[in-house]
C-alpha positions, 0 to 999 in steps of 0.5 A: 617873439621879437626878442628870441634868436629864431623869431619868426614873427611878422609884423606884416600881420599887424599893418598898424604896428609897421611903422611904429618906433619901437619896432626898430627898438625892440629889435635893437633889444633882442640883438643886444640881449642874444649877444648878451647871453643868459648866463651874463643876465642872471650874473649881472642882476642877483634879483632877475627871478624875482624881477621877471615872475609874476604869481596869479590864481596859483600859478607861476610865470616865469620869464626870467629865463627869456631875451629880457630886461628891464629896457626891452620889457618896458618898451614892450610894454609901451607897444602893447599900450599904444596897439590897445592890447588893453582895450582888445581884452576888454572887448572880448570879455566885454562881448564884442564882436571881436570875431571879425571873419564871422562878425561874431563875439567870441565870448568863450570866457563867459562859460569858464565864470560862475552863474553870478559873474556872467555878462547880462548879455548872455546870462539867461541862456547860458543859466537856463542850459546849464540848469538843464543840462545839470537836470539831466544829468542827475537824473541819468546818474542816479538811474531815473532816466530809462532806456526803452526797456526800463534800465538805468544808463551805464554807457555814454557814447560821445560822439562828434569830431574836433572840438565836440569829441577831442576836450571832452575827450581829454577831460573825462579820461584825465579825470577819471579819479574824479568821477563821481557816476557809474556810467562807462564812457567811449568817444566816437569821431572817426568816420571809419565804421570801424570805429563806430562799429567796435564802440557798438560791440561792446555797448548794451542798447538797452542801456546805452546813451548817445550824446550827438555833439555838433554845432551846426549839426551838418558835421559829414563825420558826426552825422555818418556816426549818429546814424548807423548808432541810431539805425543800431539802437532800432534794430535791437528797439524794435521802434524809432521812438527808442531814441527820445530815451537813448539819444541826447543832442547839442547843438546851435541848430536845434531844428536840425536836431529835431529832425534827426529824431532827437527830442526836443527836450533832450537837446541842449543848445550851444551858441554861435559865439563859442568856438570849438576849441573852447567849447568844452565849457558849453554845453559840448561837456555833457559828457564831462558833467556826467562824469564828474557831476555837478560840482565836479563841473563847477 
């Protein structure tokens, strides 16, 4: 941001960097290189793309075309050293507790690895949630779960708000090519009852699934939806005991799950060191798993 015409980066937010020399270097760099001009950057260096690009996991970064030059990226460089970029990544990863505000880690990129990378840490409880996870969803896929009459699912209704409604959201309808299930899907987050009562509409509750997604399972707009679903799902039941088999759970507050009336065996944890905007990869994609299956998962 430094380098660019319309920075609006402030230091302020970082106090240990306010007086650091390269500061007042680096903001040297960005007025030389603005008044440079990109046009002149490319003439002068036949080689800039090669220079500025870099090539990781199948993708392409180029940074050719920014306020850059070999001076100004090394001095960059030599700020992110000195401000300990390097060992910040590694606490993160590491799973530190690097979420100061709520003194917790924030080791999302635990979830993105495969089953024999995962820190020792967390291993155990993550292995033993996804395995119950891919349980059931096999199970609901190949038509061994039942409803309370004795049909197979074929609707899945998700619902949750923010980071348990919008990734599973996304995923699911971007990958639609690759569902290897049967099953019809809808999202339900907004506290509107329109919105729950048009995704009711056109559900059977003989063969409708809920998967109530919500971390501290207090949401007001994720509960206000879960029961007029359930209070839907009884009517037609004729008994509370329909939900063990038409309701599904996840989340970190497994007593609260419980008392809505969601069996315990149906709920899958997820856990305080997820936040919502990352947790797809948790078990908040349940949705994503009955879609996709396993491996499309994976």
């Amino acid at each position: 941001n430094i380098l660019m015409p319309s920075a609006s980066f402030e230091f302020s937010a970082i106090p240990a960097l306010l007086n650091h020399p390269l500061v007042e270097r680096l903001q040297a760099h960005q007025q030389r290189l603005v008044a440079t001009g990109l046009s002149s950057l490319f003439a002068q260096d036949s080689q800039r793309f090669e220079t500025f690009s870099a090539t990781a996991a199948g993708l392409l970064m180029d940074f050719s075309k920014n306020h850059l030059d070999a001076a100004a990226l090394a001095d960059l460089l030599t700020l992110a050293r000195e401000a300990g970029l390097k060992e910040g990544i590694a606490a993160l990863l590491d799973g530190q507790p690097v979420n100061h505000t709520e003194h917790r880690m924030a080791l999302h990129t635990a979830l993105r690895l495969r089953d024999d990378e995962l820190p020792a840490s967390v291993a155990a409880d993550v292995l033993a949630t996804r395995r119950r996870m891919f349980d059931a969803v096999e199970k609901i896929q190949s038509g061994e779960w039942r409803g309370y009459s004795g049909k197979a699912i074929d609707t899945v209704v998700n619902i949750g708000v923010g980071g348990s409604d919008l990734g599973p959201n996304m995923a699911v309808d971007a990958l639609q090519s690759f569902h290897t299930g049967a099953q019809r899907f809808h999202f339900v987050s907004n506290i509107d009852p329109t919105h729950i009562s048009r995704t009711l509409a056109v559900c059977d509750p003989e063969t409708t699934l809920f998967i109530v997604a919500s971390k501290t399972f207090t949401t007001l707009e994720t509960l206000a939806n879960a029961n007029a679903a359930r209070q839907w799902l009884v009517e037609h039941a004729g008994s509370a005991s329909a939900t063990t088999h038409h309701f599904v759970g996840v989340s970190a507050n497994v007593a609260e799950t419980t008392r809505f009336g969601i069996a315990p065996e149906n709920v899958f944890p997820m856990w305080d060191w997820v936040g919502g905007r990352y947790s797809l990869w948790s078990s908040i994609g349940m949705s994503i798993a009955l879609a996709l299956g396993e491996n499309g998962f994976r």
